[in-house]
LODOZA-388986 format. One record per residue (C-alpha): residue number from 1; residue in three letters; x, y, z. Coordinates in nm, 3 decimals. Example, Ala and Ser with C-alpha at 12.3 -4.5 7.8 and 13.67 -1.06 7.14 Angstrom:
<bazas>
1 ala 1.230 -0.450 0.780 .
2 ser 1.367 -0.106 0.714 .
</bazas>
This chain:
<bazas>
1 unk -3.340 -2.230 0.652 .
2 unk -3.007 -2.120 0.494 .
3 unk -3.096 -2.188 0.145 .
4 unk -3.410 -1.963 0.165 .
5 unk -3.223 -1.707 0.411 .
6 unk -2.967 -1.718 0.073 .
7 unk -3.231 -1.697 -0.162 .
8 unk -3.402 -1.396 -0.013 .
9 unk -3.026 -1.229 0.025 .
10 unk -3.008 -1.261 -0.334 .
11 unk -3.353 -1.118 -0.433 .
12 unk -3.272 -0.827 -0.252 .
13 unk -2.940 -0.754 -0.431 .
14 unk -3.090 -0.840 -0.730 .
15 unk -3.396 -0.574 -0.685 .
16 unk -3.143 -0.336 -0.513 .
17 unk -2.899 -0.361 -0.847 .
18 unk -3.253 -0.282 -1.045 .
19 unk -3.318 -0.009 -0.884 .
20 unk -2.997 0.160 -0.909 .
21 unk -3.025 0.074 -1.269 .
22 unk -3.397 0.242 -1.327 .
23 unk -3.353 0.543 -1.128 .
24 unk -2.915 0.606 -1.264 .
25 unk -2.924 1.015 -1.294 .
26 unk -2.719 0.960 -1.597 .
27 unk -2.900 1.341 -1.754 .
28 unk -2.742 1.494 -1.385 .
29 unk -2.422 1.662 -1.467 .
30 unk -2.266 1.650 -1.123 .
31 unk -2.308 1.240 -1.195 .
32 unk -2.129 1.255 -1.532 .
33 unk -1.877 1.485 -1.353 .
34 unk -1.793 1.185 -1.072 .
35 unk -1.804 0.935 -1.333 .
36 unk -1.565 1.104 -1.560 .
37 unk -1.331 1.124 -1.303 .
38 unk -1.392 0.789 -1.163 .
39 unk -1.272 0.676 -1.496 .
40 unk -1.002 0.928 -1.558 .
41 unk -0.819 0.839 -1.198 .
42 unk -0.888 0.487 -1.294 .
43 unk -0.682 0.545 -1.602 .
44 unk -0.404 0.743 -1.416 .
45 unk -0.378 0.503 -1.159 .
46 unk -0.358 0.222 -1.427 .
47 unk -0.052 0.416 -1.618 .
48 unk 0.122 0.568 -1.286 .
49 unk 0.084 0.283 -1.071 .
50 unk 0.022 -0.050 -1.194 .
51 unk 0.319 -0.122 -1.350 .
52 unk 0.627 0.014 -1.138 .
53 unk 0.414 0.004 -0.804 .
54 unk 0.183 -0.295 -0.825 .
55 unk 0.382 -0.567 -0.982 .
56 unk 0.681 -0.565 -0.814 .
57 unk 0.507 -0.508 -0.526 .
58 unk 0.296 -0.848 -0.600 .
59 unk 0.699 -1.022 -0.690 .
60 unk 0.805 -0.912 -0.350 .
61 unk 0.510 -1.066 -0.182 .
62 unk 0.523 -1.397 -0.381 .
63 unk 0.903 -1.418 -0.235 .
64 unk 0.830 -1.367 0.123 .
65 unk 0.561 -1.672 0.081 .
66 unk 0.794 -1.860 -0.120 .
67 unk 1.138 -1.813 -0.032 .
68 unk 1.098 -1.677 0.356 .
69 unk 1.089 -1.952 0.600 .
70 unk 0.827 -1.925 0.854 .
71 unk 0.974 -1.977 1.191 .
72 unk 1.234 -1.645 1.039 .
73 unk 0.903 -1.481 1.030 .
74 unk 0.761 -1.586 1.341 .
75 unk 1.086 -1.510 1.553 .
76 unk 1.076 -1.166 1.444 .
77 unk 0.671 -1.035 1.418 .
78 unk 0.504 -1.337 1.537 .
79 unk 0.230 -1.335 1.820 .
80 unk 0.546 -1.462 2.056 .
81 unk 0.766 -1.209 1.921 .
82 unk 0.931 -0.965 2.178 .
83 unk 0.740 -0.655 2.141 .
84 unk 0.979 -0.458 2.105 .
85 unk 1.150 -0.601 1.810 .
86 unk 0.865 -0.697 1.624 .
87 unk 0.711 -0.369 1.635 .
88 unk 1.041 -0.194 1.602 .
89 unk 1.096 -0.416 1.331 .
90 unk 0.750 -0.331 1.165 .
91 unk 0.774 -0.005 1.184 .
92 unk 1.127 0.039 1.049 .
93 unk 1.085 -0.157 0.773 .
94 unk 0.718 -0.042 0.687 .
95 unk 0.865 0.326 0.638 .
96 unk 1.203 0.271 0.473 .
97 unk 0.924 0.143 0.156 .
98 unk 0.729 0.497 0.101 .
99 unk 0.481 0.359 -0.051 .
100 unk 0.074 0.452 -0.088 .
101 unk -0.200 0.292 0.096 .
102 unk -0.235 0.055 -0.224 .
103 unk 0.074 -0.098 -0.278 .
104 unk 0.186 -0.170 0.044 .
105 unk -0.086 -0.448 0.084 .
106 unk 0.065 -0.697 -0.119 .
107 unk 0.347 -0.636 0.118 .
108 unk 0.132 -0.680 0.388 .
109 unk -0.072 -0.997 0.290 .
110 unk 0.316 -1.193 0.230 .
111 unk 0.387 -1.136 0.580 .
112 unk 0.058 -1.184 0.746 .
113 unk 0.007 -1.542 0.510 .
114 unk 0.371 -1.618 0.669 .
115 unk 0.282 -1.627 1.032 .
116 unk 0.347 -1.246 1.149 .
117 unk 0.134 -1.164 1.471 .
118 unk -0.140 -0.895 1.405 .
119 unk 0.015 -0.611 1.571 .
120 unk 0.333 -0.574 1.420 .
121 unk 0.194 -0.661 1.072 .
122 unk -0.069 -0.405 1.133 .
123 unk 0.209 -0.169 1.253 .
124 unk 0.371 -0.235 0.892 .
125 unk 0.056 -0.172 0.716 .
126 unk 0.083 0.151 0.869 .
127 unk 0.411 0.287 0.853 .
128 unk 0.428 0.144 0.508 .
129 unk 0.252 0.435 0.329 .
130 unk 0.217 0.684 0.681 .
131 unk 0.593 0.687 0.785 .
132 unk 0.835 0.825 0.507 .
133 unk 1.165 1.050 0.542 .
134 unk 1.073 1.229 0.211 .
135 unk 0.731 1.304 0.273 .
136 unk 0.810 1.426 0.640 .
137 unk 1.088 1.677 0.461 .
138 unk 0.854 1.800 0.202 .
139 unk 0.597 1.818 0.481 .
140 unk 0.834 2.045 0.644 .
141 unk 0.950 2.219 0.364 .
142 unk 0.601 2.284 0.198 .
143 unk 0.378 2.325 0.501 .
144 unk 0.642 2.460 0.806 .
145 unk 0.819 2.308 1.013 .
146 unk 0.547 2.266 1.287 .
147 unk 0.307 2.025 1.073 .
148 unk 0.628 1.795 1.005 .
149 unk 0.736 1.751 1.309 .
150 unk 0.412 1.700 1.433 .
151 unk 0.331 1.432 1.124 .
152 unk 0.664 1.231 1.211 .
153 unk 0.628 1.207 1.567 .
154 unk 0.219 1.108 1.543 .
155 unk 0.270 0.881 1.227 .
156 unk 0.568 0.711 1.432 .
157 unk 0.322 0.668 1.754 .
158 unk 0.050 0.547 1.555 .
159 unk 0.191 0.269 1.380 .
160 unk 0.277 0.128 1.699 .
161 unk -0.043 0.224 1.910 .
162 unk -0.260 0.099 1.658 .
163 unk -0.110 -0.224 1.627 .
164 unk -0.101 -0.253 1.961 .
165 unk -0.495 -0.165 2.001 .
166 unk -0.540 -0.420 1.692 .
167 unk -0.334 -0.674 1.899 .
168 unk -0.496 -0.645 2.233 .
169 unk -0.938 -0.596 2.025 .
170 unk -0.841 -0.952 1.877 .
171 unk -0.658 -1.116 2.177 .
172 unk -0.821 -1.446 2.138 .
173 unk -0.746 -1.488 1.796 .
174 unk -0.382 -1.393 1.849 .
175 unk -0.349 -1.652 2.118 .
176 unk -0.508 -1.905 1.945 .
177 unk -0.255 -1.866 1.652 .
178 unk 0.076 -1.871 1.913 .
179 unk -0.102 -2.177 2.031 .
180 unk -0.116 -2.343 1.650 .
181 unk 0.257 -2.205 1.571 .
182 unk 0.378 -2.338 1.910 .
183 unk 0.248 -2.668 1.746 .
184 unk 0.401 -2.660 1.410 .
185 unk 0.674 -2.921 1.359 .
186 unk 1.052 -2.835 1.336 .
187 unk 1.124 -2.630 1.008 .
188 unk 1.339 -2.810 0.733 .
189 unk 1.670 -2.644 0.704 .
190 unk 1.646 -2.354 0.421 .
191 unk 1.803 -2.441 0.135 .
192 unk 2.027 -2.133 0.150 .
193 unk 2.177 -1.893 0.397 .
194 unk 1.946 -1.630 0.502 .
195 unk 2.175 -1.376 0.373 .
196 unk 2.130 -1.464 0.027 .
197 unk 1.752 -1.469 0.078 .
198 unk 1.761 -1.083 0.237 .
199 unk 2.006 -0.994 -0.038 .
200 unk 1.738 -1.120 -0.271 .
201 unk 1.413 -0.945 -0.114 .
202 unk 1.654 -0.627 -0.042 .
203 unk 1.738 -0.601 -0.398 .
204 unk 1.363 -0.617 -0.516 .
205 unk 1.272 -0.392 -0.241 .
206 unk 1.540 -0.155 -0.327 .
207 unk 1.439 -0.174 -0.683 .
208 unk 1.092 -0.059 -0.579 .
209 unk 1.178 0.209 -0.349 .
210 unk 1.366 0.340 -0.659 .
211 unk 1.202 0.291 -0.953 .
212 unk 0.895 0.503 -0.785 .
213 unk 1.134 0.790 -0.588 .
214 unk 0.958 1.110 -0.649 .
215 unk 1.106 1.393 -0.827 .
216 unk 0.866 1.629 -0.626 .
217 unk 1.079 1.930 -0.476 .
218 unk 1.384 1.676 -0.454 .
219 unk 1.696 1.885 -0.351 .
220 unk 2.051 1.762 -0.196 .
221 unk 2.055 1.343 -0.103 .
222 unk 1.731 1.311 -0.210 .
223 unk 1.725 1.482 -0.592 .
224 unk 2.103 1.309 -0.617 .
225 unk 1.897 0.975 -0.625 .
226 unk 1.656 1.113 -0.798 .
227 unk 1.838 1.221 -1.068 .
228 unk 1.994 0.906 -1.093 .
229 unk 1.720 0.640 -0.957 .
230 unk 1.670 0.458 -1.245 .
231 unk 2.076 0.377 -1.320 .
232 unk 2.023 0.267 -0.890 .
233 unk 1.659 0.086 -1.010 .
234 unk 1.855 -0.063 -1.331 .
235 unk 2.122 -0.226 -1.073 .
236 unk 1.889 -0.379 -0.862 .
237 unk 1.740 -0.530 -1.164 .
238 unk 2.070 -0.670 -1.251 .
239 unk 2.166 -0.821 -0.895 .
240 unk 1.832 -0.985 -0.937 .
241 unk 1.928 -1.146 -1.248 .
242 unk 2.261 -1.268 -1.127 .
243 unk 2.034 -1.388 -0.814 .
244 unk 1.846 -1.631 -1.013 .
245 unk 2.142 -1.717 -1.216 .
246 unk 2.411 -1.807 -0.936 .
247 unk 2.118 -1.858 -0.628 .
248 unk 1.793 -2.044 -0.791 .
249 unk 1.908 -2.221 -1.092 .
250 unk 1.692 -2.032 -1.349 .
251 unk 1.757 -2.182 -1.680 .
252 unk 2.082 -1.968 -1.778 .
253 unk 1.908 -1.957 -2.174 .
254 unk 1.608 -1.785 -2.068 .
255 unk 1.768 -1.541 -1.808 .
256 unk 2.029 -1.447 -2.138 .
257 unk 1.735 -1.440 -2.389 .
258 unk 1.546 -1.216 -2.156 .
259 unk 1.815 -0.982 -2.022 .
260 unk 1.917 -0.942 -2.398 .
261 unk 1.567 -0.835 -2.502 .
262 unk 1.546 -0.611 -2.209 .
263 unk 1.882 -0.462 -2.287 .
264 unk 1.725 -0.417 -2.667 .
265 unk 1.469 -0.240 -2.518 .
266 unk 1.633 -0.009 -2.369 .
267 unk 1.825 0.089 -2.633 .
268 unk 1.567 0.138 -2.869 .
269 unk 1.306 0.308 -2.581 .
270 unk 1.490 0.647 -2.623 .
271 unk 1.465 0.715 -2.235 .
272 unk 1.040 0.577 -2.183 .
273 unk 1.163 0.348 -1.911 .
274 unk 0.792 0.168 -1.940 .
275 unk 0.930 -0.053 -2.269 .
276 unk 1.197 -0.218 -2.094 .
277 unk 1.035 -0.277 -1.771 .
278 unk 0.719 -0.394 -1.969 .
279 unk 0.971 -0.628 -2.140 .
280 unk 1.175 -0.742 -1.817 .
281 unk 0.823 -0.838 -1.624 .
282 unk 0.702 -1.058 -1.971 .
283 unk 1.062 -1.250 -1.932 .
284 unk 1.043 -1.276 -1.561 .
285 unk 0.719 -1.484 -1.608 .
286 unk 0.846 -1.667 -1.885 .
287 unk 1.105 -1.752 -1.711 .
288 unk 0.964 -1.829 -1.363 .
289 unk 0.595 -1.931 -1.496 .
290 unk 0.649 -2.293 -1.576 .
291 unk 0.939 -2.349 -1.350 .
292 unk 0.956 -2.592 -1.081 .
293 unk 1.033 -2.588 -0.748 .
294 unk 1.101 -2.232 -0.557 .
295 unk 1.054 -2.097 -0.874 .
296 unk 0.735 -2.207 -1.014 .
297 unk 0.633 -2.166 -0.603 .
298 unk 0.687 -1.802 -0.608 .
299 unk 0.506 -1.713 -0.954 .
300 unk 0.196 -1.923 -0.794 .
301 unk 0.224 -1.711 -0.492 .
302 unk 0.268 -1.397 -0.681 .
303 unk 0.010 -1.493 -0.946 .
304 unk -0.259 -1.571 -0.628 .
305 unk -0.199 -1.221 -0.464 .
306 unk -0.265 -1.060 -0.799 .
307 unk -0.583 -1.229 -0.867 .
308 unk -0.693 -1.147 -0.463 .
309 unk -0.628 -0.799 -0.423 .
310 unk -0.602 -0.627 -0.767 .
311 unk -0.936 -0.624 -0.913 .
312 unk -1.094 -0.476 -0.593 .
313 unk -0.788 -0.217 -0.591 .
314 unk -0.911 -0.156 -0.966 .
315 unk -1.299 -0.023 -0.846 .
316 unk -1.199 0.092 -0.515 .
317 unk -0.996 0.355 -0.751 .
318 unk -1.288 0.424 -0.985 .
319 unk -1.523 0.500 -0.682 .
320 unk -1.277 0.734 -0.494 .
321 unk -1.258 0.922 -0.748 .
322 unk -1.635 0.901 -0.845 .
323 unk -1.725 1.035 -0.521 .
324 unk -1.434 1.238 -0.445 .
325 unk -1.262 1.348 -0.790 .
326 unk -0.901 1.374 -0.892 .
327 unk -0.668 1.687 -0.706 .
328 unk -0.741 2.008 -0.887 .
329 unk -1.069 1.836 -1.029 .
330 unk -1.427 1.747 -0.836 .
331 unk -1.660 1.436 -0.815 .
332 unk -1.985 1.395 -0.735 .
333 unk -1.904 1.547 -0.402 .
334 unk -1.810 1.940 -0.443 .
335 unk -1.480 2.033 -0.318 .
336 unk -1.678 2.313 -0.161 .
337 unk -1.812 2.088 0.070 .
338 unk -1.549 1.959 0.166 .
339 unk -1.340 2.265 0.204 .
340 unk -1.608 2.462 0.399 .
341 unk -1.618 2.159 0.674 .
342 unk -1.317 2.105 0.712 .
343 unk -1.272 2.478 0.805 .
344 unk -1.146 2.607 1.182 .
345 unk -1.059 2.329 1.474 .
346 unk -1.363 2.217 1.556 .
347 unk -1.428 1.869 1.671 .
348 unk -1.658 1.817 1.362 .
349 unk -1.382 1.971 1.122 .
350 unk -1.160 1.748 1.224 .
351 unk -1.349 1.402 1.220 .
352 unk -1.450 1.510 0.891 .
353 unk -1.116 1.603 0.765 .
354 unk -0.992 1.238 0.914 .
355 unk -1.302 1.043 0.753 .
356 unk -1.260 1.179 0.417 .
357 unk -0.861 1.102 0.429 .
358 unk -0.969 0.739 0.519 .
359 unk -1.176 0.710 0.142 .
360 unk -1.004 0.909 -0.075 .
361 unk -0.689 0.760 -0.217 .
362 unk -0.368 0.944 -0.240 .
363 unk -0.068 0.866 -0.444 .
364 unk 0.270 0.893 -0.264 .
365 unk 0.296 1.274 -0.117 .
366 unk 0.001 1.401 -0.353 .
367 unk -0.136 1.462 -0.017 .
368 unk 0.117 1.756 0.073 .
369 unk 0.016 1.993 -0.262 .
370 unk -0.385 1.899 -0.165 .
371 unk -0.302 1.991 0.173 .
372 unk -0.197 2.310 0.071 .
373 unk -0.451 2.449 -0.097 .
374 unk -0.764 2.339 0.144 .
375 unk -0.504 2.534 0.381 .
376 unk -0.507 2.842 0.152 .
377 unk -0.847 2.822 0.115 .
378 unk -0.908 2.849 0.515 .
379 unk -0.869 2.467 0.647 .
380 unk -0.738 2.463 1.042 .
381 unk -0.423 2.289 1.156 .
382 unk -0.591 2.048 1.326 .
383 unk -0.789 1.906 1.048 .
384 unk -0.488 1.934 0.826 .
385 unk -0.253 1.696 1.100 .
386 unk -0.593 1.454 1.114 .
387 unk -0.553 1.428 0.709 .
388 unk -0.219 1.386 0.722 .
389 unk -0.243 1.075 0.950 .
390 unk -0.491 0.900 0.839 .
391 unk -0.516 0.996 0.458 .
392 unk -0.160 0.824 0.318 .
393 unk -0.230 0.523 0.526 .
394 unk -0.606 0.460 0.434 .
395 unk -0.807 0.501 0.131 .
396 unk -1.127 0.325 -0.026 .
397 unk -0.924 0.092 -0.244 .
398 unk -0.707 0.018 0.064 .
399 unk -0.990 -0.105 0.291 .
400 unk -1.235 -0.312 -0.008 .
401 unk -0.891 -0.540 -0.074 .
402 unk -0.786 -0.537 0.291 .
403 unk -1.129 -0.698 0.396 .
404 unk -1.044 -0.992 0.146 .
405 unk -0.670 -1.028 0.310 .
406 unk -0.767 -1.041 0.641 .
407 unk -1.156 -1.009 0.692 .
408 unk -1.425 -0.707 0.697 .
409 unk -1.417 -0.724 1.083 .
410 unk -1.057 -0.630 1.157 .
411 unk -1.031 -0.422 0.856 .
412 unk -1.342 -0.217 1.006 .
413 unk -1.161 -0.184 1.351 .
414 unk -0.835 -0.117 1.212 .
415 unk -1.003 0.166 1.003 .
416 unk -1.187 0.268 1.331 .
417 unk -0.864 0.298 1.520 .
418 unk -0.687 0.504 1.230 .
419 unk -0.980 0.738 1.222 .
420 unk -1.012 0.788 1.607 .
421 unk -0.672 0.842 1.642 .
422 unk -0.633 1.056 1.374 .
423 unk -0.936 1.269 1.504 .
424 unk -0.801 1.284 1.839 .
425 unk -0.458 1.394 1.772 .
426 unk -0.594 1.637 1.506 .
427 unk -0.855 1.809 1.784 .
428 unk -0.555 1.817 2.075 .
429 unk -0.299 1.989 1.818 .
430 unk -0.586 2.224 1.649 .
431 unk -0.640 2.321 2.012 .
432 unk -0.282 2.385 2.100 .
</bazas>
């Protein structure tokens, strides 16, 4: 019965696939418009994002699998965790990152393969891209001071409410994994001091807080660091190396060999910072790839998170912006559309405003200059604080590779919850 039940399953795809095929308006120039930009934000997320965001992003969440002992993990954000802490914890350390919907999964699938309850990890999926000091400034500073303080304070709530809703929907689950970690045996004892662990995932976390700090309206602390983020970026890099050196036994040869070539690089890049990093990410698998022990460990962890959750972030991209387009550019939806529903405070306007923030993918604070124009061109407050919310934290790509981390099911809810709350808050603020 499940063979044929298969079998018939696959007919239909196949016929579906067919048809989609036969009848593709290619001659419709609204479809060569979305596919153009599908492509074209494709591209620009494969040169903007890929490199600085994505792949130390995938390091970093390698290292918490490899090098982060579980029961650390569980004290902290597992199912038995004091709530407090772990979604304290969470949130904190979801928003110190400021990073988009995309990258922080990686993030996000390290500590949920480690162990960390469901609430606080969803509370770090969250705040990860949601909760940012930067983006609640230029918030401020761009859109008045009402909106930010109204985006901190609901981005800050939300992390935390949803994770709790996400916690309590899947109870049984949650209970059944305290039950299995209340059964795992003793741990081993780590073969270092946690401090030289954090120190390790700090510096590679600092590293990619800093190699992607926007330059966008930066003024006082913030365009200080930004003038200088990659000297700050460049010493990270080299803690790293003396990490590996002193720390995890890398093969002093290879870490000279590579930090000479990436020093070379740099020299010779005349200030395109791509060469050298392109260089330093070749010699960190070359020099971690075949490695054994923690090392080898961590590139297999790394290497399996790639292979998981790239790809799908890869056409989640292409269809956002099929459908939706690039800022300042349309899809095969017109802006119009958009920008005429999401007009007034209306309970529609708002929903809408939150649904179309949940598919269309925005870059770190991209959202703020689209904000302001569907504001200039007559969008209420309400649907602008419902974007706000839920757009940064969710996004097509997001939710296609979060189904494969943690299952369609709770990525549905979690999107659910996002979009309700977000629609909620949005309606109660338009009306106020």
């Amino acid at each position: 019965m499940n063979d044929t039940k298969r079998e018939w399953t696959m007919a239909a795809w196949m016929a579906g696939v067919f048809l989609a095929c036969y009848y593709l308006p290619f001659e419709s120039e609204r479809f060569q418009m979305g596919l153009h930009e599908g492509l074209a934000l494709t591209r620009w997320y494969a040169q903007e994002h890929v490199l600085l965001c994505l792949i130390p992003a995938f390091f970093i969440a390698g290292a918490i699998s490899s090098f982060v002992q579980q029961d650390s993990v569980m004290r902290y954000l597992g199912p038995k965790a004091s709530k407090p802490v772990a979604y304290g914890v969470a949130s904190v350390s979801g928003g110190v990152l400021a990073v988009c919907s995309c990258t922080v999964l990686p993030l996000f699938a390290g500590i949920w393969r480690m162990g960390a309850g469901l609430g606080p990890a969803v509370a770090f999926l969250y705040s990860g891209p949601a909760i940012s000091v930067l983006a609640v400034v230029l918030t401020t500073r761009i859109l008045g001071l009402e909106l930010g303080l109204a985006r901190m304070i609901g981005a800050v709530a939300f992390a935390a409410l949803i994770g709790l809703a996400m916690a309590w929907f899947f109870r049984k689950s949650e209970q059944a994994k305290a039950c299995a970690a209340a059964q795992l045996p003793d741990p081993e004892a780590p073969p270092r001091p946690l401090w030289k662990t954090s120190v390790w995932l700090g510096l590679m976390i600092a590293f990619l807080v800093f190699a992607n700090w926007s330059e966008v309206e930066a003024s006082g602390l913030f365009g200080r660091i930004a003038a200088g983020k990659w000297w700050l970026a460049s010493a990270c890099a080299f803690g790293m190396w003396l990490a590996m050196l002193f720390w995890f036994g890398a093969p002093a040869w290879k870490l000279l060999v590579g930090g000479g070539l990436v020093v070379i690089a740099a020299l010779l890049s005349f200030g395109n910072v791509m060469l050298p990093f392109v260089v330093g990410t070749f010699g960190l698998v070359w020099i971690v790839a075949p490695a054994e022990g923690e090392l080898g460990d961590w590139w297999k962890s790394t290497w399996d998170f790639t292979k998981m959750i790239a790809p799908l972030l890869l056409i989640g991209v292409f269809v956002s912006g099929f459908l939706l387009g690039r800022p300042g550019y349309e899809g095969l939806i017109p802006s119009e559309w958009v920008a005429v529903a999401v007009g007034g405070k209306g309970l529609g306007a708002v929903f809408l405003s939150s649904l179309v923030g949940a598919l269309m993918y925005f870059a770190t604070l991209t959202e703020i200059p689209i904000l302001q124009g569907l504001i200039g061109n007559g969008m209420g407050k309400g649907p602008a604080l419902a974007l706000l919310l839920a757009g940064p934290a969710l996004s097509l790509p997001n939710l296609l590779a979060l189904g494969k981390i943690f299952g369609s099911k709770r990525t549905l809810v979690y999107a659910g919850f996002v979009v309700l709350m977000a629609t909620i808050t949005g309606w109660i603020y338009g009306q106020l």
